[in-house]
N, C-alpha and C positions, 0 to 999 in steps of 0.2 A: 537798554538802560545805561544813562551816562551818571555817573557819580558823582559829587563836587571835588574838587581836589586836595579837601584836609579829608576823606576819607580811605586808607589807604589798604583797602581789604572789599571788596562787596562780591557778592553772591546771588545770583539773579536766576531765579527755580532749578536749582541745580537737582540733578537725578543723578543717581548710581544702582548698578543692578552688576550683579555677579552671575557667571552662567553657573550651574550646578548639575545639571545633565546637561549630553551632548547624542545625540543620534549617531549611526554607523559613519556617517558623513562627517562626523566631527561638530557638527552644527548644533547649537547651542538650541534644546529644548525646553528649558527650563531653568528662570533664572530665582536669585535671591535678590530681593527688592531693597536697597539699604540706606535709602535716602529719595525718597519720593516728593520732590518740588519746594524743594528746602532754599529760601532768600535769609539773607542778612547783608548788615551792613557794622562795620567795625567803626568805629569811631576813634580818631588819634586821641591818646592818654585815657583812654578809658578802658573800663574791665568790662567785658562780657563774659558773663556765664552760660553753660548750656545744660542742662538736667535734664534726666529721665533717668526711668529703670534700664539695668542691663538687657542688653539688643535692642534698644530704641535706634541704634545709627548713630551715636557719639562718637564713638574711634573712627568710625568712617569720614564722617565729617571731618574732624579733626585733620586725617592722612590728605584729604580734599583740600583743603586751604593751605597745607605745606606743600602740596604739589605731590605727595607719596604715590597719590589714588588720582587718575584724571577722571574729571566727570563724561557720564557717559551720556549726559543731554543739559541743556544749561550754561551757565554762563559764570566764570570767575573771572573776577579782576584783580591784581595783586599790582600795588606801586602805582600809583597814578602820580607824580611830580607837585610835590608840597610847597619848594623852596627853590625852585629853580636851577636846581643844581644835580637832581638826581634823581632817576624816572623809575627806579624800580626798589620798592619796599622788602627789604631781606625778614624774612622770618627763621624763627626757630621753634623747636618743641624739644618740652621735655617728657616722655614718656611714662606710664605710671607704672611699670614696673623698674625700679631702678636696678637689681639684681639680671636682668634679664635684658636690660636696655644696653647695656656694657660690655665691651668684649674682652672677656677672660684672658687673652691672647696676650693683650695692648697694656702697655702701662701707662698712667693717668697723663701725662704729659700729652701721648699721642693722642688717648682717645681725648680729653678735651680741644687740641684744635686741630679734630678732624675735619669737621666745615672748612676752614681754613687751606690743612694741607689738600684736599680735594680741585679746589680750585686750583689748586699748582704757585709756583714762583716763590715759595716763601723760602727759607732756609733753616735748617733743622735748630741752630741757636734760636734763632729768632721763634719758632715754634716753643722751644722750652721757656723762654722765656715771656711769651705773653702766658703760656702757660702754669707759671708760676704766679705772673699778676693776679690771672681769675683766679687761684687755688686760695687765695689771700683772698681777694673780695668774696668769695662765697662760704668766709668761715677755714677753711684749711689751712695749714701749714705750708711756704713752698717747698721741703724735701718730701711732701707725701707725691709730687708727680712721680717719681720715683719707684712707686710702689702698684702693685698688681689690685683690680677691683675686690677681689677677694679680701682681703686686709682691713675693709672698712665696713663699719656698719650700715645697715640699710638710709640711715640720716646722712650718713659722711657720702654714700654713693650718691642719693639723689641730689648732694651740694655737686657731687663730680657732673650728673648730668646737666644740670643749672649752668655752669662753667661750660660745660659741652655747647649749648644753647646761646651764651653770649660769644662764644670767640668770631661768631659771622659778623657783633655788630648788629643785630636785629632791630627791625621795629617795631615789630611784635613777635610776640612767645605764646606760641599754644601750649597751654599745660595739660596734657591729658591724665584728669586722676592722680593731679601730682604727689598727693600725701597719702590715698586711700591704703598704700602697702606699710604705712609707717603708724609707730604706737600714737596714740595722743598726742604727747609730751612734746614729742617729734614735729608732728603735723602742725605744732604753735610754731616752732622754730624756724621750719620752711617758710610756711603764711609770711612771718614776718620780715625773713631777708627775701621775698618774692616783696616784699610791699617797699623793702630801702633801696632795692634796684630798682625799680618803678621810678622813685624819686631820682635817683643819680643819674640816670641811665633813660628817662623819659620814655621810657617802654608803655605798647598796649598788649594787654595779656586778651586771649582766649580763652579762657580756664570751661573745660569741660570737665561733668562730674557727677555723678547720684549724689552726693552728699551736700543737701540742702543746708547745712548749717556752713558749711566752707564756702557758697555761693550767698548765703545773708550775709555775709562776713566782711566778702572780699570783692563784688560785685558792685557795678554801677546798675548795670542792666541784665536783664534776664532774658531768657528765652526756652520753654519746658517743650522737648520733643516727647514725639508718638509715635512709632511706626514709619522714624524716616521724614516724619513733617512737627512743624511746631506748631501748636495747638492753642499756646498765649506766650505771649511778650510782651515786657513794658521794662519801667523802674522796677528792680529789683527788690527795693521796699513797696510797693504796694502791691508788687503780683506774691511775693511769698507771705505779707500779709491779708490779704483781704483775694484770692483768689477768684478769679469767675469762669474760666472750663472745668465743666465737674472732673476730668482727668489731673487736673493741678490740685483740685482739692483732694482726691483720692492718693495723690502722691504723698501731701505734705501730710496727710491723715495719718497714713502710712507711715512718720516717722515719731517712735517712740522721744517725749522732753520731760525732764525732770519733775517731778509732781502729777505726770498724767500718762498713763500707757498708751500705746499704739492702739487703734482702732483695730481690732484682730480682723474683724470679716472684712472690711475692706483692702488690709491686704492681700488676702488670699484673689479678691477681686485684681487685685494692681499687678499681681504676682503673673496672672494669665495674660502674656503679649502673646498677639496672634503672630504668627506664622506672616512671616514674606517672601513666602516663595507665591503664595495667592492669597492677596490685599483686598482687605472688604470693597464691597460697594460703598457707595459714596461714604457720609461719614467714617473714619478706622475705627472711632472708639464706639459706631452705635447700638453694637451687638452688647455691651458692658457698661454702657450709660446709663445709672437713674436716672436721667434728665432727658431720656431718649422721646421724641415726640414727631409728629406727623411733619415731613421735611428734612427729615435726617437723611431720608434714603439719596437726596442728593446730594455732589461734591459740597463741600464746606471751605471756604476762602476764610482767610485773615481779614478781620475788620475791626472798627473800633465800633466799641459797645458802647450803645446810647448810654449819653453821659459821664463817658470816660475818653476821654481825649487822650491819656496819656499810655493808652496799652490798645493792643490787638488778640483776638479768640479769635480759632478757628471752628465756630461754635455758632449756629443762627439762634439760637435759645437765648444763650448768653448774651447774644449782644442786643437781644431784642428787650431784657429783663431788667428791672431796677438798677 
């Protein structure tokens, strides 16, 4: 797979599996499946979002595309050469625990241009003071580099790890779960300096997340994982409205909106992800499908659904129906 050269992120069926038992030999008998045949492609200035329930392979993904986690079959490309000047695309992530993400140790100076001091050569002035720059663009004060992660609020740390995330220069930011540890109030206030650095800073975000209302929000485009694979993609307006794998509809069913309660029984359905340490036959969702039909038992590919040009189901129903 070659890519065009304004996209500077792609993913080409990437797999990851974890060992979890190992025999007398040390040899890996049994692994955890956490990303089975997962492709995309990032698009420069735009959002991508990624949904699913917990344990669908979000964070994994996520550690995948910063380089945290190597894949263990498949293909990633990072930095393809845009403008002829520079061959390799810098990423960042900001992590969704922001209490947890930060080292108790370090004071905000150090830990925001850690990327930086890592790579070597710079000089401790000069760390303090870009480090005072981003402390001001992300909302801070510059004497709070000064000050230990304990000291601030769960909003005031996740501004520290944002800071953390631009001192590389990035050209994209994986957000993993950026807001889900923070009150409401909060979660408006991040969205919104994650959307003015976008603009100043011509950033493409990642944003991984459950929270369907943060990806209608904040998304160009979507993509709803399952057991490690994505199941539909398109525009992110018309896949969270107008859904067509019965697992997207189950998800968004699943989220309790103002005037209308949660579907109760089909979350308890949404609620049971299988096991990946042994991954169904063909279809993942056919054991838990109402849409389940003659054909399921074999693999399921991404296609686009008659009459819809602008998204893909990994669903033969779906793409066969109105």
């Amino acid at each position: 797979m070659v890519p065009v050269p304004d996209h500077p992120l792609v993913a080409d069926d990437v797999a990851v599996r974890f060992p979890v038992k190992r025999d007398w030999h040390g040899r890996p008998t049994l692994f955890a499946h956490a990303l089975n045949g997962v492709s995309l492609t990032v698009e420069r200035g735009a959002n991508l979002g990624i949904v699913g329930e917990s344990g669908c392979g979000k964070s994994t993904l996520a550690q995948v595309l910063t380089g945290l986690v190597a894949p263990s079959s498949g293909q990633l490309i990072r930095g393809r050469p845009h403008d002829g000047t520079r061959a390799v695309d810098r990423i960042g992530i900001v992590f969704q625990d922001p209490h947890a993400s930060l080292d108790p140790r370090m004071r905000v100076w150090r830990i925001i241009t850690e990327p930086v001091f890592l790579r070597g050569g710079a000089l401790k002035s000069e760390l303090r003071a870009l480090a005072m720059e981003l402390a001001v663009k992300v909302g801070l004060r510059p004497e709070h580099v000064d000050r230990f992660p304990h000291e601030f609020s769960g909003g005031q740390r996740q501004r520290i790890a944002i800071a953390r995330a631009l001192s590389s220069s990035p050209d994209i930011v994986i957000l993993d779960e950026p807001t889900s540890a923070l009150d409401i109030s909060v979660q408006a206030q991040i969205l919104n300096l994650l959307l003015e650095l976008q603009r100043e800073r011509s950033l493409t975000y990642v944003v991984i997340s459950h929270n369907v209302a943060v990806i209608r929000h904040f998304c160009d485009t979507v993509a709803v994982m399952y057991l490690g694979q994505f199941v539909e993609c398109g525009p992110a307006a018309v896949v969270l409205s107008n859904p067509r794998h019965p697992y997207t509809r189950l998800l968004l069913d699943s989220v309790a909106e103002v005037g209308r309660g949660a579907a109760a029984e089909r979350i308890v359905d949404a609620s049971e992800l299988p096991s990946n340490r042994h991954l169904p036959s063909g279809c993942f969702f056919r054991d838990r499908c109402p849409d389940a039909a003659p054909g399921c038992e074999r693999p399921q590919h991404l296609v686009a659904p008659r009459g819809d040009a602008v998204r893909q189901v990994r669903c033969h129903v779906a793409a066969a129906g109105p």
